[in-house]
C-alpha distance (Angstrom), angle and dihedral (degrees) to the residues before:
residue distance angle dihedral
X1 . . .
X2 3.67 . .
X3 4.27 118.6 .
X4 4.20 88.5 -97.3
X5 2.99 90.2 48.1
X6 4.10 97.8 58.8
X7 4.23 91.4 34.1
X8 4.31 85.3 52.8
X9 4.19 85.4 51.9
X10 4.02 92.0 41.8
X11 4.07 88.0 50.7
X12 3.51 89.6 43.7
X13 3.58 93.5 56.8
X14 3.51 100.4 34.3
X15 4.05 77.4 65.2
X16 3.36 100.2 52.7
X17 3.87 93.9 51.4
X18 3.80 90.9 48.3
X19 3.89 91.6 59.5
X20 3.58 87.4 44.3
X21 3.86 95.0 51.2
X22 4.07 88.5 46.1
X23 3.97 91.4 49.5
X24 3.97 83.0 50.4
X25 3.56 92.1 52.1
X26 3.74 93.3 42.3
X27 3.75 89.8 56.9
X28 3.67 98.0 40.9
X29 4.33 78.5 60.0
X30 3.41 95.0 54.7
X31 4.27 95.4 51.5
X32 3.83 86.0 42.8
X33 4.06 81.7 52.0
X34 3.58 90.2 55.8
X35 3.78 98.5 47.1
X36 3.88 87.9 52.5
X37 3.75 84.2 47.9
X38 4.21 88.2 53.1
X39 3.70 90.5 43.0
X40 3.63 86.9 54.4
X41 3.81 100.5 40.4
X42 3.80 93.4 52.0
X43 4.15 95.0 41.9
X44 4.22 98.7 -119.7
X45 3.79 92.3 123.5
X46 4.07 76.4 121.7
X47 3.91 101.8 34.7
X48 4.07 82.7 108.7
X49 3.68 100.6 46.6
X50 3.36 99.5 -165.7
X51 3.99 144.8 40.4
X52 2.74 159.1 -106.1
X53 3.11 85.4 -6.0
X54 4.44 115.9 54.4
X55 3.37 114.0 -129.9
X56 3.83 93.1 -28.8
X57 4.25 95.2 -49.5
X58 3.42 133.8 102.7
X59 4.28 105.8 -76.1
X60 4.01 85.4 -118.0
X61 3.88 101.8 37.8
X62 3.83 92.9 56.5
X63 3.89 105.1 133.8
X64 3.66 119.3 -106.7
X65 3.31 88.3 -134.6
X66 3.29 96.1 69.3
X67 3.68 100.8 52.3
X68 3.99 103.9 112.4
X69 3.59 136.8 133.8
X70 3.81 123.1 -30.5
X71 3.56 84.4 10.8
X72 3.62 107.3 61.2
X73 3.86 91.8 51.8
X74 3.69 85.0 49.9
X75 4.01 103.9 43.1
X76 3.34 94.3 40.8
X77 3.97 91.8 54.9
X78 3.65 91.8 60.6
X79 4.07 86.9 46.4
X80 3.79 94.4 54.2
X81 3.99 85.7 44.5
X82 3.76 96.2 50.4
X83 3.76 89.0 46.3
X84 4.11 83.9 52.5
X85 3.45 89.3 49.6
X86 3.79 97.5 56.2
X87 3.74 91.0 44.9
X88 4.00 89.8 54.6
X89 4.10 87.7 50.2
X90 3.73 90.1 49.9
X91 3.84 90.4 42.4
X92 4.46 97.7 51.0
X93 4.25 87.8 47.4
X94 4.22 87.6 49.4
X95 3.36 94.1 41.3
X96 4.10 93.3 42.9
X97 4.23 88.3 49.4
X98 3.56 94.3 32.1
X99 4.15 106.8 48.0
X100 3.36 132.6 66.6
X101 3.55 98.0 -164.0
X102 3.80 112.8 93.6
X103 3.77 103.6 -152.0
X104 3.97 91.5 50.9
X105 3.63 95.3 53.2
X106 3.89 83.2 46.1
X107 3.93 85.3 59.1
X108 3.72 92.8 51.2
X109 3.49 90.0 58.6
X110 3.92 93.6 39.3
X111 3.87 87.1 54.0
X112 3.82 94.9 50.1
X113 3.70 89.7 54.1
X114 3.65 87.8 50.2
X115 3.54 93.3 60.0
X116 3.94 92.5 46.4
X117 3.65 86.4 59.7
X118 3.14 91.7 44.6
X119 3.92 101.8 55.2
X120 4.25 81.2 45.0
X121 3.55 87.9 59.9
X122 3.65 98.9 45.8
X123 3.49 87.5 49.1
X124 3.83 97.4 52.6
X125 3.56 90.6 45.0
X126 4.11 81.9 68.8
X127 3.78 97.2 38.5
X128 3.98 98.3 46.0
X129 3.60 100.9 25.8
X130 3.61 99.7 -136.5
X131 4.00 122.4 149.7
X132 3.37 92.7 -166.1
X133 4.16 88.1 67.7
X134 3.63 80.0 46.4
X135 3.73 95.0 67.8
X136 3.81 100.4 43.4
X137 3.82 81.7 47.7
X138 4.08 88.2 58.0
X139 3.70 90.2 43.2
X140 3.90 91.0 50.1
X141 3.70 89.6 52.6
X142 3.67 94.0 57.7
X143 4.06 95.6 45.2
X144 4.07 84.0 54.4
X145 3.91 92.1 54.9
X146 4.12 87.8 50.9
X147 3.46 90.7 47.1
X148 3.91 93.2 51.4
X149 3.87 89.0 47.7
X150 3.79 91.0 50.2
X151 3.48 90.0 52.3
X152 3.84 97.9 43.6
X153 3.82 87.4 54.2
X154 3.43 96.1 45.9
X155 4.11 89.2 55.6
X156 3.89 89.6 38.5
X157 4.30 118.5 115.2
X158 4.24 77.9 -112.9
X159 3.67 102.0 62.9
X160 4.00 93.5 53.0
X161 3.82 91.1 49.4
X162 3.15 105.3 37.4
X163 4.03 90.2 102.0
X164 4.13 86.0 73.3
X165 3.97 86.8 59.6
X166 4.12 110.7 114.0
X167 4.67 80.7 -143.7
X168 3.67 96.0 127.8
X169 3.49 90.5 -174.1
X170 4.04 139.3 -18.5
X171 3.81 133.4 -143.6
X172 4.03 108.9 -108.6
X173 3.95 108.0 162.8
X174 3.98 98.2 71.5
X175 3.86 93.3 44.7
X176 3.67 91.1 48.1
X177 3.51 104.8 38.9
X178 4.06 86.9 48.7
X179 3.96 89.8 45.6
X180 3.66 85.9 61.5
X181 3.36 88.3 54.5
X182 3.46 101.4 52.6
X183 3.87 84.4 54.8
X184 3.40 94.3 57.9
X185 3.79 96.8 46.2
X186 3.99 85.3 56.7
X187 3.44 89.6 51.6
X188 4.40 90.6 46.8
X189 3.70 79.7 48.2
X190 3.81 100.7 50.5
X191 4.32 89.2 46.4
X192 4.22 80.3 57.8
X193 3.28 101.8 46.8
X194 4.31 99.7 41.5
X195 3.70 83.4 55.2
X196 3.87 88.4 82.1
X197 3.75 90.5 -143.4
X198 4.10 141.1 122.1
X199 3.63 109.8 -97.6
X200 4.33 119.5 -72.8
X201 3.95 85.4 -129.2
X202 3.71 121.1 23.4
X203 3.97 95.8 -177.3
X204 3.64 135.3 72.3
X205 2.38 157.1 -119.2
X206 3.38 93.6 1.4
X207 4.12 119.3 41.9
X208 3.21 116.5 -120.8
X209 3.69 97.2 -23.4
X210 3.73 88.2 -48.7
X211 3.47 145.3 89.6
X212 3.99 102.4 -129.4
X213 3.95 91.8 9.1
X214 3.94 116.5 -139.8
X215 4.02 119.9 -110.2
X216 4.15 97.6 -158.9
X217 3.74 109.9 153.4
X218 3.96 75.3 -118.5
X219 3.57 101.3 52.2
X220 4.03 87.4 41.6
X221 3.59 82.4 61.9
X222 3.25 104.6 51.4
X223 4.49 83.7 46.4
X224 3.44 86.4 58.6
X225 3.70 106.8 51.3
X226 3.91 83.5 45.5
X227 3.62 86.3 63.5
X228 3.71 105.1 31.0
X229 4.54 86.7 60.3
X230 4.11 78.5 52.6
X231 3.94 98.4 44.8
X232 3.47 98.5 -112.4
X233 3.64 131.7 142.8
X234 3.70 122.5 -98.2
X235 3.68 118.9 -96.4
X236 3.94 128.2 -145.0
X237 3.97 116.7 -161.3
X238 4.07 89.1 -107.4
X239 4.13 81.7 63.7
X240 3.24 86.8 53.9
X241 4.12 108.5 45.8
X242 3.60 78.4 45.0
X243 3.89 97.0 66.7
X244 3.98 82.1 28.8
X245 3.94 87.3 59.8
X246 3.77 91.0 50.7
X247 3.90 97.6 49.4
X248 4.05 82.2 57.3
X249 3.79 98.6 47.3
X250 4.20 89.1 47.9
X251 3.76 84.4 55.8
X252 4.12 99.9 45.7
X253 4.45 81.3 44.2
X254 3.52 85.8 56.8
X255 3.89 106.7 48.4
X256 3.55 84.1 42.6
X257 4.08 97.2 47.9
X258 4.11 83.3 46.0
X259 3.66 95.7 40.8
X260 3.63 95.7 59.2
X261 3.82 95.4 38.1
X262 3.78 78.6 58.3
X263 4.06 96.2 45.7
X264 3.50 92.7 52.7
X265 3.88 90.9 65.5
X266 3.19 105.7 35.9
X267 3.74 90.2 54.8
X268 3.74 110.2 43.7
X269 3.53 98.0 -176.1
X270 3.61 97.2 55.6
X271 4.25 91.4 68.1
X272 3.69 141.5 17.2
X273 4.28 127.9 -131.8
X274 4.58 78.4 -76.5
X275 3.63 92.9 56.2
X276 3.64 96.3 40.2
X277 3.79 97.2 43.5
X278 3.81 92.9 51.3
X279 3.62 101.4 53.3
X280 3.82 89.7 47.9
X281 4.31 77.4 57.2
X282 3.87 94.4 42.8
X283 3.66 80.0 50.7
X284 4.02 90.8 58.8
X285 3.44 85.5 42.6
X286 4.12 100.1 66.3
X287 4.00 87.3 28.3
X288 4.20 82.7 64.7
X289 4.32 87.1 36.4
X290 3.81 98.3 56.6
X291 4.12 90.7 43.2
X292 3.76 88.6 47.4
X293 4.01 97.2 45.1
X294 4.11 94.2 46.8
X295 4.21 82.5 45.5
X296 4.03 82.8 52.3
X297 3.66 89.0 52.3
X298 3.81 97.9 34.5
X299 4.28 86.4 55.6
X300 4.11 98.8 33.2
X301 3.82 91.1 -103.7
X302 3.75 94.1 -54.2
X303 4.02 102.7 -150.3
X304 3.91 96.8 -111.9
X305 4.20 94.6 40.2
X306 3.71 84.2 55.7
X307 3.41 102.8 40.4
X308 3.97 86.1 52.1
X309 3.86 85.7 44.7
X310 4.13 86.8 57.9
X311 3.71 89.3 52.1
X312 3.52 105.5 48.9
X313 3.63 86.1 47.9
X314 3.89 99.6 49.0
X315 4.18 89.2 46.0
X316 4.10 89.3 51.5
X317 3.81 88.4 46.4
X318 4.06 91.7 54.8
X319 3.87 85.6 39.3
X320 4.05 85.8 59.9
X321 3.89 86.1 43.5
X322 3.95 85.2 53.7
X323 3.63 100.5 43.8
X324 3.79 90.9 45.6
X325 3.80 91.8 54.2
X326 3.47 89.2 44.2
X327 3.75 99.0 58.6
X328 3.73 95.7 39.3
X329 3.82 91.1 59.8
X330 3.68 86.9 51.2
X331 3.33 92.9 45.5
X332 3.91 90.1 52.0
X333 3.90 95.5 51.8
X334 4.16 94.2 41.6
X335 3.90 79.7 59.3
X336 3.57 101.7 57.2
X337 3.83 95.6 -101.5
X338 3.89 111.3 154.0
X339 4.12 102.7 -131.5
X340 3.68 115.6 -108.1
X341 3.48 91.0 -112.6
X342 3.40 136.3 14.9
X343 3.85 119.1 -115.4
X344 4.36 118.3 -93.7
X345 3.83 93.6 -128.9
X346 3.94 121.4 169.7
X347 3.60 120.6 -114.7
X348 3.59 122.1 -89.7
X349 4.30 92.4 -113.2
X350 4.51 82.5 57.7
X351 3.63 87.9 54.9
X352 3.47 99.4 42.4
X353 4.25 89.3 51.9
């Protein structure tokens, strides 16, 4: 085996591992998602009152011992996050030796910053006690996880062949358009739940016994004494369009989710098997969201409901990423457009070994 021959198998590896390591990364973000979400849910955000440092010791020499309640959800939040951290440091030095495209090693460094900022703002949210930093903080979290999935497709087997795919061309508008939703559902969500409050509306699917409920200082009364003989908090009409605002959004994510699922079919030119198989999972995905939202409702955001409710929602969101990536780089290459790079494939005499 001649010397290009063994440095074309060493790149070639050396690119399969680096998709792997970004998938691991991009999972590891989506559990440290979920214990943000169950720090959130069960109101410990300030069970460790203090940082970086926890209760006065080093973040990583914290007894055991002393991992209980509140504080477990808590310390082991800023764990998972340090270990993400140190997987995104490792990830923007790989990616800068490793990749010869310029603007991807520009996102490994534009993703490490992101989760600087990130740890800063979880961090503040502590020191300054503001929710409001709390909810860009969520929102931040989520933007990471797309990023990582961008990247991982972008280093994946997929992206580099994708110019022998027969896709002439692939619908982008109604993934995109209901990708942005999903965003900005998370971030209706994340307002709700740093509010530290019971629900604005705990039936469904009607609100309050009505369709579009009424928010009359005298009908607010009458809501509030409701809740105040069940020991829940008081409730102002903005709580309300709030949760209102979110019931809408879930609907307009769903026609969308089921209207491309649909598309893709009916048009068989517009996708390949990937395209088609996906939205049939993104699908799933909202299927599992709605029952998981009204169950939120149904048990006044009960911590683990939610916090499942927040994962669901933050894996369909990077599935939207995906799918939009997807069909833009077959959109590219059923246009003519010569791929960025050509694809690291092993010589015919490897293969044939």
């Amino acid at each position: 085996m001649s010397r290009n021959v063994l440095k074309t198998v060493a790149r070639h590896n050396s690119n399969l591992w680096l998709n792997r390591f970004v998938w691991l990364t991009a999972a590891l973000t989506l559990f440290l998602i979920c214990s943000g979400g169950m720090v959130t849910s069960k109101g410990v955000g300030l069970a460790v009152p203090d940082w970086p440092t926890t209760f006065g010791y080093n973040m990583f020499l914290f007894p055991v011992s002393q991992w209980v309640g509140g504080i477990f959800f808590e310390h082991t939040h800023r764990l998972i996050a340090s270990v993400v951290g140190l997987l995104t440091i490792v990830l923007a030095i790989w990616l800068w030796r490793a990749e010869s495209r310029k603007w991807l090693r520009g996102l490994g460094w534009w993703a490490l910053g992101t989760v600087v900022l990130q740890g800063v703002l979880g961090g503040l949210r502590v020191t300054l006690l503001k929710d409001e930093i709390g909810i860009f903080h969520a929102l931040l979290a989520q933007a990471f996880l797309c990023l990582l999935v961008f990247i991982a497709l972008a280093t994946s087997p997929f992206w580099c062949d994708a110019d022998r795919t027969q896709v002439r061309s692939a619908l982008v508008w109604l993934p995109l358009a209901t990708t942005i939703l999903i965003y900005a559902q998370l971030g209706l969500g994340a307002t709700m739940r740093h509010q530290h409050r019971d629900l604005a509306i705990l039936d469904f699917p009607t609100a309050y016994g009505e369709i579009i409920p009424s928010v009359s200082t005298e009908k607010l009364v009458v809501i509030n004494k409701w809740r105040e003989a069940r020991a829940l908090s008081e409730v102002t009409a903005g709580h309300i369009w709030l949760q209102m605002a979110h019931r809408l959004v879930a609907v307009l994510i769903a026609a969308g989710v089921i209207g491309y699922w649909v598309a893709v079919r009916r048009r068989p030119e517009r996708g390949d098997g990937l395209l088609r198989n996906l939205s049939a999972f993104w699908v799933f995905l909202v299927a599992c969201q709605l029952t998981l939202g009204v169950w939120t409702i149904w048990s006044n955001k009960a911590a683990d409901i939610a916090t499942a409710h927040v994962a669901v929602g933050a894996t369909m969101l990077a599935l939207g990423v995906g799918i939009c990536a997807i069909a833009l780089r077959f959109r590219g290459v059923g246009n003519g457009v010569v791929p960025i790079r050509q694809p690291q494939r092993l010589p015919e005499e490897v293969h044939a070994r």
